[in-house]
N, C-alpha and C positions, 0 to 999 in steps of 0.2 A: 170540557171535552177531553178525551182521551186521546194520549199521542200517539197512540198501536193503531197501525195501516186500517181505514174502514175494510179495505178490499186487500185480494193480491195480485199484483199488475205481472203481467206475461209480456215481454217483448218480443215480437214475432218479426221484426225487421227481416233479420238473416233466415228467416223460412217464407211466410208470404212475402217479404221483398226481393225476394228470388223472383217472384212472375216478370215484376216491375224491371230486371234488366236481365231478362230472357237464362237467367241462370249463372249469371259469369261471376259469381261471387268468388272473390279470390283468399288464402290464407291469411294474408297481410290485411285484408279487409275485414276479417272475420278478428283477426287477433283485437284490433285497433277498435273496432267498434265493441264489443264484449269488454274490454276493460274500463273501454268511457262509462258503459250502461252499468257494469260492477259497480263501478267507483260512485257513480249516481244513487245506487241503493237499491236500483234494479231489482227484485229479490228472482225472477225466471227468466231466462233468456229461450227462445228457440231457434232450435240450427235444423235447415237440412235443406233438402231441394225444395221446390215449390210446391211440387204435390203431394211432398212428405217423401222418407226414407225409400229409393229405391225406383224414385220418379224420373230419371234420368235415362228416357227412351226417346226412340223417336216418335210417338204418338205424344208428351210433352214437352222436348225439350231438352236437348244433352245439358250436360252440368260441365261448365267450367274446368274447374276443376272437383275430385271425387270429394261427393258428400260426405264419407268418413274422417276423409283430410279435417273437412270443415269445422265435421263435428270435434276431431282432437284439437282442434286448433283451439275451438270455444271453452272447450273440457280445460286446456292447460291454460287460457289465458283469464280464466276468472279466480276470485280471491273468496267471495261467500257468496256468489247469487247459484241459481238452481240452474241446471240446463237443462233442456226439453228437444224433443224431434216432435214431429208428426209422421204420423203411419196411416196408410189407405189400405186396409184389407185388399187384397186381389193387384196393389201394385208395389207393395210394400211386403217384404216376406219373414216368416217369424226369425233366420234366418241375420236377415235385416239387424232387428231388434235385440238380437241376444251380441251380433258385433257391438254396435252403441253400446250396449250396457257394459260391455268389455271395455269400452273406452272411455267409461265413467260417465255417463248421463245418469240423471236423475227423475226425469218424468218422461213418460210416457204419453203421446197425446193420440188416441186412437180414433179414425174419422171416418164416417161411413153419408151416405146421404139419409136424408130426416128420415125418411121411409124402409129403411135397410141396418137399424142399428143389431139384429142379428148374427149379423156378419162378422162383429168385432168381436163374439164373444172367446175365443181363441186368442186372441190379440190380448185383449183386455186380463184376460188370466194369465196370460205369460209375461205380460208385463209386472202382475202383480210374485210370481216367482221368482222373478229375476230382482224384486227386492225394488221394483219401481214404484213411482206415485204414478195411478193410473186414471185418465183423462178422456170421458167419451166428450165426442166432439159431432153433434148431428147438422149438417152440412144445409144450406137451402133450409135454415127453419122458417121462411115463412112462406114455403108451401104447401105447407098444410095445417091444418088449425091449430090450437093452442092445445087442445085437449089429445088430437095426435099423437102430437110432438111428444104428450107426457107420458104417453103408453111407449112410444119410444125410448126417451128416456129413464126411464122405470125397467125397462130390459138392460141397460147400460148398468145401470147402479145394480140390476140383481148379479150383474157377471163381476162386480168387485170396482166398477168405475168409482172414483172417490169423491169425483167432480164430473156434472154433465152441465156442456155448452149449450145455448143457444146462439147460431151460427149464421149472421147474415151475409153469406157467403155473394150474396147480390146488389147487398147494398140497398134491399130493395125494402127494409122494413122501414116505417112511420117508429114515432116516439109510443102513440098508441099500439102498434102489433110488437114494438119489444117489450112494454110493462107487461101486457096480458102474457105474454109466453112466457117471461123469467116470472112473474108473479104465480103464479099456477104451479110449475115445476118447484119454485121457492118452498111453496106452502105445500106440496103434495110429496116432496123428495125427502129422503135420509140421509142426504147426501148434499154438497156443495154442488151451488148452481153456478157458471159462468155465461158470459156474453164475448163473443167476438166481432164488431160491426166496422164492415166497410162505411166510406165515406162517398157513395156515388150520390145520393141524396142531398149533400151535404148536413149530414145528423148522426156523425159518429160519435161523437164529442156527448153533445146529448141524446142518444138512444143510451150511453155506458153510463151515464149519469142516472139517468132518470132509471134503468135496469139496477142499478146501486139500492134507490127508494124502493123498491120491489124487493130485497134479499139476495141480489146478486153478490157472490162472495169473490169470485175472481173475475179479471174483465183484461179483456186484449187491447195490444195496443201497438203502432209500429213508428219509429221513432220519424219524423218528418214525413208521417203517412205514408211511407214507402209501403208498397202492395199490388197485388191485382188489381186491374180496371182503376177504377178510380184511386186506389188507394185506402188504408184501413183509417180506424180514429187514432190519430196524429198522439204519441205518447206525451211527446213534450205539451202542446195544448190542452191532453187531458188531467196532465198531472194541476197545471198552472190552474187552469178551471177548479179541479177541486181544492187545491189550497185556496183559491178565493173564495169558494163559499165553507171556507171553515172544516175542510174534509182530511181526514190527516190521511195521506199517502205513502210516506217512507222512502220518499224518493226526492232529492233533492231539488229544487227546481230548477236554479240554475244552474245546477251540472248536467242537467237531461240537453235542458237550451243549449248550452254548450256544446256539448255533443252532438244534439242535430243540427247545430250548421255547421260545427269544423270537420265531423267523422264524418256522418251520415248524407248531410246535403249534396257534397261533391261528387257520390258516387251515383244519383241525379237530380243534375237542379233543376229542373221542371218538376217537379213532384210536389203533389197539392193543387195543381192546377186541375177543376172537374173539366173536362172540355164536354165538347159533345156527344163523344162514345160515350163517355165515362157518366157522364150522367142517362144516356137511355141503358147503361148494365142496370143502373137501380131502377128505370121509369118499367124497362121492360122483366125485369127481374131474371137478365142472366146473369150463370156464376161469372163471377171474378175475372177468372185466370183465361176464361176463353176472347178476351179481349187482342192481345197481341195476335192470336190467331186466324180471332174473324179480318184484323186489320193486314195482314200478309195474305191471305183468302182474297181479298175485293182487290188489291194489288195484281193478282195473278190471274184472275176472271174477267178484270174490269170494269167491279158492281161496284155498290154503293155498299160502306158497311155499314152503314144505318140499317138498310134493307136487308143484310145479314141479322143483325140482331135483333130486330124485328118478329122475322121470323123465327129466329130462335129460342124466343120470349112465347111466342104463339103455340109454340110444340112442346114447350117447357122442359127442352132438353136440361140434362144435369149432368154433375160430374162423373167423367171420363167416357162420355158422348162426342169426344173431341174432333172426331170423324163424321161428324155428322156437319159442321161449319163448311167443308168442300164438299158435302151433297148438297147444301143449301146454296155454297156459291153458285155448282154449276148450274144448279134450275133457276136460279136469277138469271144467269150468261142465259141459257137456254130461253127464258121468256123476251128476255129483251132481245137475241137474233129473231125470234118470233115475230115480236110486234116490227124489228124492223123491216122485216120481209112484208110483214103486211103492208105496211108504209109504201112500200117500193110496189106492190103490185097497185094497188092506189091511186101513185102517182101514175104510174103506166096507162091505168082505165082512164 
């Protein structure tokens, strides 16, 4: 077997592991962690706020400290890996995109939800101007079919994308719903296919594996699962798993190990644990990132955020819906003063 990487691994720590501690990624963490991930063979790193470049409002979340910082920080403190942002057409501006590239990134990851890769095509072409590797990213791929998905994705790749994701932004896909989608896209694309999977399931590890057997050519990964809701597929475990079954990676193993418990682990050790939210983001197929929000929601109403999520799985809201978790809290608060007034007239008769 050949020692050249099967895949190319993307580290998304310092961008989806932004949800995981509501944004406070700080320079000295950025520097520290980037060079671990360098030094391991890392070959993409991504930096930016959680919801991508530009995400730092009040509808998700102030940043810490400024995402540009972040991104020089990553820019000056790597030796050969690639560095990557994520961009959200409509929260992210082109604007955004031409600073990063000012400040030495190299990819480009453009995200839209599965139903909306339209959107990016502006994105998508200026990132390709500005001399980037450009990355459609279809968000929530498993709601809606396989075959969907590839009309989607087939818009990405005709606006210059050079690589398109499949995105389980929910955590919510089986090992069966991510072969049939990277499989399809694999055999119907011109273009490199990747995988991004959360771990709410617990099947990050193996959906990325088993999406490899399919033609997946790139595949995400966040070092000690740091991420939205549950957490993504855990890098350091995904690497180890494929050097066990004979898979060459390019990434050291135990320098990844390393790195996630001395860099990465400290900044939180609970991480990897699915508890019970985190497992119904994947049962009920909400995104990610609305996780810490449903849970400050039931905090402030009084409900239950199972019963958040729930319901939010039911309407199948998606990303930057984020507004809609306090309409759902209050009409929970709302039903439950209900029934308890009914209670009380009750006891009364």
């Amino acid at each position: 077997m050949s020692d050249a990487p099967a895949f190319r691994l993307t580290d998304s720590t310092l961008r989806d592991g932004s949800h995981a501690i509501a944004h406070r990624f700080t320079v000295e963490q950025v520097t520290a962690i980037v060079s671990r991930l360098d030094v391991a063979g890392v070959p993409v790193i991504e930096v930016a706020h959680g919801d991508g470049l530009g995400g730092s409002s009040f509808n998700y979340g102030f940043s810490g400290t400024d995402e540009m910082d972040l991104v020089r920080a990553a820019v000056e403190a790597r030796t050969q890996a690639r560095i990557a942002i994520l961009m959200l057409p409509g929260i992210g501006t082109r604007e955004d995109l031409r600073r990063a590239a000012d400040l030495g990134i190299d990819v480009a990851r453009i995200a839209t939800h599965c139903t909306e890769a339209d959107i990016a095509e502006q994105h998508i072409g200026l990132a390709k101007e500005l001399g980037l590797e450009a990355v459609g990213f279809l968000m929530l791929s498993h709601m809606i079919s396989p075959e969907a998905l590839l009309e989607q994705a087939r818009k990405m790749a005709s606006y210059g994308a050079d690589c398109v994701y499949v995105v389980d932004s929910a955590g919510a896909m089986t090992i069966d719903d991510a072969r049939r989608r990277v499989s399809l896209l694999a055999d119907e694309l011109d273009v490199d296919v990747g995988i991004h999977a959360h771990n709410n399931l617990s099947l990050a590890v193996a959906n990325s594996m088993a999406a490899l057997e399919e033609g997946a050519a790139q595949i995400d990964g966040c070092t000690t699962g740091l991420g939205a809701g549950a957490g993504n597929c855990p890098t350091e475990i995904l690497v180890a798993a494929m050097q066990r079954s004979g898979i060459p990676t390019g990434v050291d193993p135990l320098a990844i190990m390393d790195a996630a418990e001395e860099v990465v682990r400290p900044v939180r050790p609970d991480q990897g644990i699915i508890d019970r939210d985190g497992l119904l983001l994947g049962y009920a197929g909400v995104y990610g990132s609305f996780l810490l929000h449903a849970r400050r929601a039931a905090a402030r109403y009084g409900v239950d955020v199972k019963d958040i999520l729930l319901e939010l799985g039911e309407r199948r809201v998606v990303g930057g819906q984020e507004d809609m978790i306090i309409d759902v809290a209050v009409q929970l608060e709302r039903r439950a003063a209900q029934a308890r007034a009914g209670q009380d007239v009750g006891a009364s008769a």
